[in-house]
N, C-alpha and C positions, 0 to 999 in steps of 0.2 A: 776177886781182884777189884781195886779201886783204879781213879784217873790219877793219883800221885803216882802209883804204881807202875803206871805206863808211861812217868816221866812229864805229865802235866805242870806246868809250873803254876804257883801259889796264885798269881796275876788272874789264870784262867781258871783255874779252878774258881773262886769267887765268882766272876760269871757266871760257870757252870751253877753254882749251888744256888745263887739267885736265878736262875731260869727252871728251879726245879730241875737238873740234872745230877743225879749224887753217883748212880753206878753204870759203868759202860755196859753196850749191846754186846750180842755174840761178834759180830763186824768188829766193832768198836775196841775190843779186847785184843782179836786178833791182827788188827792193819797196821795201830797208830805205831806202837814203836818197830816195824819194819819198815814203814815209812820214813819215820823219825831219822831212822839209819842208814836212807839214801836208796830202798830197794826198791825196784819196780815191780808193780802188785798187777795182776787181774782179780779183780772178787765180784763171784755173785752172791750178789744181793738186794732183795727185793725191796721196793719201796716201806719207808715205817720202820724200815732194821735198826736206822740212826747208820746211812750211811755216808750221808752229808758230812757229820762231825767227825766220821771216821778218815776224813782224807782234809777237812778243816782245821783240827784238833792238830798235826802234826805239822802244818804248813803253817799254822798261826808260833808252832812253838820253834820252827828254822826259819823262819822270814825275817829280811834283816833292812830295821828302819832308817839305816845308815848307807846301803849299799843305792846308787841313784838309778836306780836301771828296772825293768819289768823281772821278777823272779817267778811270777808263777802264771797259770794260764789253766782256769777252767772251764771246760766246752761243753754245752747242753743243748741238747737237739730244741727245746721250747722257752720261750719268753718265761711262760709262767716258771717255768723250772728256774730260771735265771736268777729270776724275781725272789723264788725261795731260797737261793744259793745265798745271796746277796744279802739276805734279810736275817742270815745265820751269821754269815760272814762279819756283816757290822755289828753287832750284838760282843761278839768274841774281840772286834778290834778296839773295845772300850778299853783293851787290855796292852794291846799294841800301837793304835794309832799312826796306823801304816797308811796309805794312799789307795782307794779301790776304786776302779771302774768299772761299773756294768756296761754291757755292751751290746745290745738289742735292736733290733726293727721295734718300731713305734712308738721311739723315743728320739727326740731331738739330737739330729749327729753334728748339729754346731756347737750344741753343749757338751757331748761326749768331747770332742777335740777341742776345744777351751777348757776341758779338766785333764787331756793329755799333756798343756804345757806345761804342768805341772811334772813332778815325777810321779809315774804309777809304778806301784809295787805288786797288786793284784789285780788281774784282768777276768772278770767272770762274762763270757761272751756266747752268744749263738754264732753259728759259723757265718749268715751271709753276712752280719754287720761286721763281722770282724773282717772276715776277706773283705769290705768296703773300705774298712780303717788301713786295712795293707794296702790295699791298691792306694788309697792315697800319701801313705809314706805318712801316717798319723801315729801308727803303730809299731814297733822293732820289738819282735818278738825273738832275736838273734841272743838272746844272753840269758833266756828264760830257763832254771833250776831243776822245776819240775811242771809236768804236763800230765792235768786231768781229763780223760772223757768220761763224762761222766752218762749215762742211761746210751752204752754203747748200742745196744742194741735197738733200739730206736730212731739213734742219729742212722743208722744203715737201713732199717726199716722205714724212712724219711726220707732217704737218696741223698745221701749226705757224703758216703764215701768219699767223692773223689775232693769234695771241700776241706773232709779233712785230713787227706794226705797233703795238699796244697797247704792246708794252713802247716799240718808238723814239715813240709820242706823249709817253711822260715826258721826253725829254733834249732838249737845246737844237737849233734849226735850225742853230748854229753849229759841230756838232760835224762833226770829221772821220768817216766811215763807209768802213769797210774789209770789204770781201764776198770770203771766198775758198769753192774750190766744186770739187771733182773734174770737173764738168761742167758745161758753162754753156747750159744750155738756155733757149728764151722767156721760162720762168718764172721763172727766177734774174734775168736780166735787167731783165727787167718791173719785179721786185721791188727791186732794184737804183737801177738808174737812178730809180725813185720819189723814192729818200730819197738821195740823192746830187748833187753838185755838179761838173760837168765832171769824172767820174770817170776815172783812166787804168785803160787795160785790157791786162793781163800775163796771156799765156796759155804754161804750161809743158807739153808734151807729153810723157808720161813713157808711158805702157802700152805701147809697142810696146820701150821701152827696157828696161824692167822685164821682158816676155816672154823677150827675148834673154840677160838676165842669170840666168835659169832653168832649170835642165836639168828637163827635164818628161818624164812618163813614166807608163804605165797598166799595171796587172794586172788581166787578166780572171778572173774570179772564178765564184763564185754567193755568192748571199748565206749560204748555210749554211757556205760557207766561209772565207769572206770574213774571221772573225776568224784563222782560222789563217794567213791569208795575210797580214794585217797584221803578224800578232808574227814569220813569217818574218824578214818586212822589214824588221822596227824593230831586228832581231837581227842582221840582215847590216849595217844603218847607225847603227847606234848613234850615233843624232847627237847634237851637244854641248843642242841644248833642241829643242824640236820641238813644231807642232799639230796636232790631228788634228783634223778636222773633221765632224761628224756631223748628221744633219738635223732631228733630234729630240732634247728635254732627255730621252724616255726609254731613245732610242738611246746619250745621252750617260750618262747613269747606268747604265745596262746593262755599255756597253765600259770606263767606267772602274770598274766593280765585278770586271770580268774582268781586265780589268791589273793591278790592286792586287794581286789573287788571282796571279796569275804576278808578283808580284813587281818590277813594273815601276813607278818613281818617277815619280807621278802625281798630276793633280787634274783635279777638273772644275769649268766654269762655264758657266751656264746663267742666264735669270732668275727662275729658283726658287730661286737660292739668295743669304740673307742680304746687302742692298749692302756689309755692314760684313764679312763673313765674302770675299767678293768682292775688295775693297780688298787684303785680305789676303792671297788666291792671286794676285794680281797683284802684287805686290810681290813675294812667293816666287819668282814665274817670273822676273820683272824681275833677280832677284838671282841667279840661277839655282840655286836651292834646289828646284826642279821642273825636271825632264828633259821632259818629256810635260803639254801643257799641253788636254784633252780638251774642245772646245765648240761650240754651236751657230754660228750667222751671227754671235751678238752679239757676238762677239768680232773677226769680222772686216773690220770699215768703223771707221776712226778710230782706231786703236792700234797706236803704233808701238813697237815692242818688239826691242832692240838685239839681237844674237845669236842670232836665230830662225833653224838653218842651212836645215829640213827641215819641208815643209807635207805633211799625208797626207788626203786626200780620202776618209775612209772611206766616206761617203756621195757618191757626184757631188750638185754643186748642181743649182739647179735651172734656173741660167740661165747663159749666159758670162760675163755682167758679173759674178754672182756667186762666178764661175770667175778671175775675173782680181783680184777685190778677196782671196778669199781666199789664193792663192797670191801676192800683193802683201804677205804678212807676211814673207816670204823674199826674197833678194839685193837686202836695202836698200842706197843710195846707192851704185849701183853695183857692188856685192858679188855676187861666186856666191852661187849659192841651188840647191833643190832640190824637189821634187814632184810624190808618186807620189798616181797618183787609183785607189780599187778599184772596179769596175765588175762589174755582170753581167749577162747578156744584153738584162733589159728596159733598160738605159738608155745602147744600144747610139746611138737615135735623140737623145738628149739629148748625148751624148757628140758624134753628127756636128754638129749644132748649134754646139759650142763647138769643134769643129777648123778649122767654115767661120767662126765669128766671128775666131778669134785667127790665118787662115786658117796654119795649122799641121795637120800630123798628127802626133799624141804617139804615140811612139814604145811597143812594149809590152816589158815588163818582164817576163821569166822568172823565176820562182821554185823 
């Protein structure tokens, strides 16, 4: 199946094939034209599926530049996730030329509402800035077509719930609702089927896909040595962009004050530092103006980021799920990938934890 196939018009298809995009995901295949058609979907699917385009792709092809009113409404538990919506969304709208707002904490909300006098057509929002925009009457989300949440399972894992029943009591009962969710547990569900209409339910299985598409691999360590065994490594693979992962913003300021110092093309992010300076190292790496992209967890749930060859576990997490989202920045759709985790002795038990989860034994890695 191609993207004409699914009803893509010629406009976007050019985009698509200029961004390197020529054939849909398993998501991708399945969502856009039930979408298309007005139906309210739950789909899991995990981050890297292409599940972004699969709820963009059909909203950019019924969005209408004529009608003066807010028609759609995307909700994402994180800025950074926002930031990615946003930066898909305007790429596609080269095609439409529709009106969009981001709508975020750590961004200017005098400037957001001096882009509301305008008309907005697309609203891509975290929940408190939005409930800011309602409480101030900047926002009328009353005529809105369809309504995304997108990484449901996290805005509830977040405490988000009751934000965003409050934000769907502003939009019409008539709108279409679209829930997508790496996982679909009771709670997603629950929440789901509330605000929804004979919802179809697409469920994509990607983690065990994504595991295999991974060469994964451990150095055992101690923590006193643990950095010289990293720059070993980063020096025998000198991959084309790379993250490293670390468990603390002071672990993360520490190793990338050491890298810098060895001369190593770097940056760090953390949420200590600047949204607007943040923006910035993300788009750096994105361009690949940054080798070495140095950060806590925040960086890895919800950020898809093309070219990532090589994930380095400086710190083991602390869980497997947390083990599998973060090496899930590497061998997107279907791509090799790579990922060495440094361990030592005490996290010996945490380590067999995540070999009986992804029921694998990672292989060790000499240095």
């Amino acid at each position: 199946m191609n993207f004409r196939e699914l009803g893509i018009k010629e406009d976007i298809l050019n985009i698509l094939n200029k961004n390197g995009i020529t054939t849909p995901t398993p998501i991708q295949e399945e969502s856009v034209i039930p979408i298309k058609n007005g139906q309210d979907i739950i789909a899991q699917a995990q981050t890297g599926t292409g599940k972004t385009l699969a709820f963009l792709l059909p909203i950019f092809e019924n969005i209408s530049k004529d009608i003066n009113s807010t028609q759609v409404l995307i909700l994402s538990p994180t800025r950074e996730l926002a930031i990615q919506i946003t930066e898909e969304a305007t790429k596609l709208n080269e095609a439409k030329n529709i009106n969009i707002l981001a709508a975020y904490g750590g961004k200017d909300i005098g400037s957001q509402i001096n882009k509301l006098k305008k008309n907005i057509h697309l609203i891509i929002a975290t929940p408190g800035r939005l409930l800011d925009h309602l409480d101030r009457g900047t926002i009328d989300l009353s005529k809105i077509k369809t309504f995304v949440l997108d990484e449901a399972d996290q805005m509830l894992l977040m405490g988000f719930k009751n934000e965003v029943e409050a934000i769907l009591s502003k939009t019409s009962n008539k709108r279409q609702t679209l829930c997508f969710s790496a996982t679909m547990n009771s709670q997603v569900k629950k929440l789901a089927y509330r605000y929804m209409t004979d919802p179809m339910e697409i469920s994509i299985k990607k983690a065990e896909v994504t595991l295999d598409s991974i060469k994964q691999e451990v150095v055992e360590t101690t923590d006193r040595w643990k950095q010289d065994a990293l720059f070993k490594v980063l020096n025998e693979d000198n991959p084309f962009m790379a993250i490293i992962f670390c468990r603390t913003k002071r672990r993360v300021d520490a190793l990338e004050e050491a890298m810098a110092k060895n001369g190593y093309n770097c940056a760090k992010l953390h949420s200590d530092i600047q949204q607007s300076k943040r923006e910035r190292i993300m788009k750096s790496f994105r361009n690949a103006d940054i080798q070495y992209l140095i950060a806590t967890d925040v960086a890895s749930r919800g950020l898809d980021i093309s070219g990532v060859d090589n994930i380095y576990n400086y710190d083991i997490p602390e869980t497997a799920a947390d083990y599998v989202h973060r090496i899930g920045r590497t061998g997107r759709a279907g791509k090799g990938g790579y990922t060495c985790m440094f361990i030592d002795p005490k996290n010996i038990k945490t380590l067999n934890e995540i070999e009986e989860t992804i029921k694998f034994e990672i292989p060790r890695r000499e240095i």
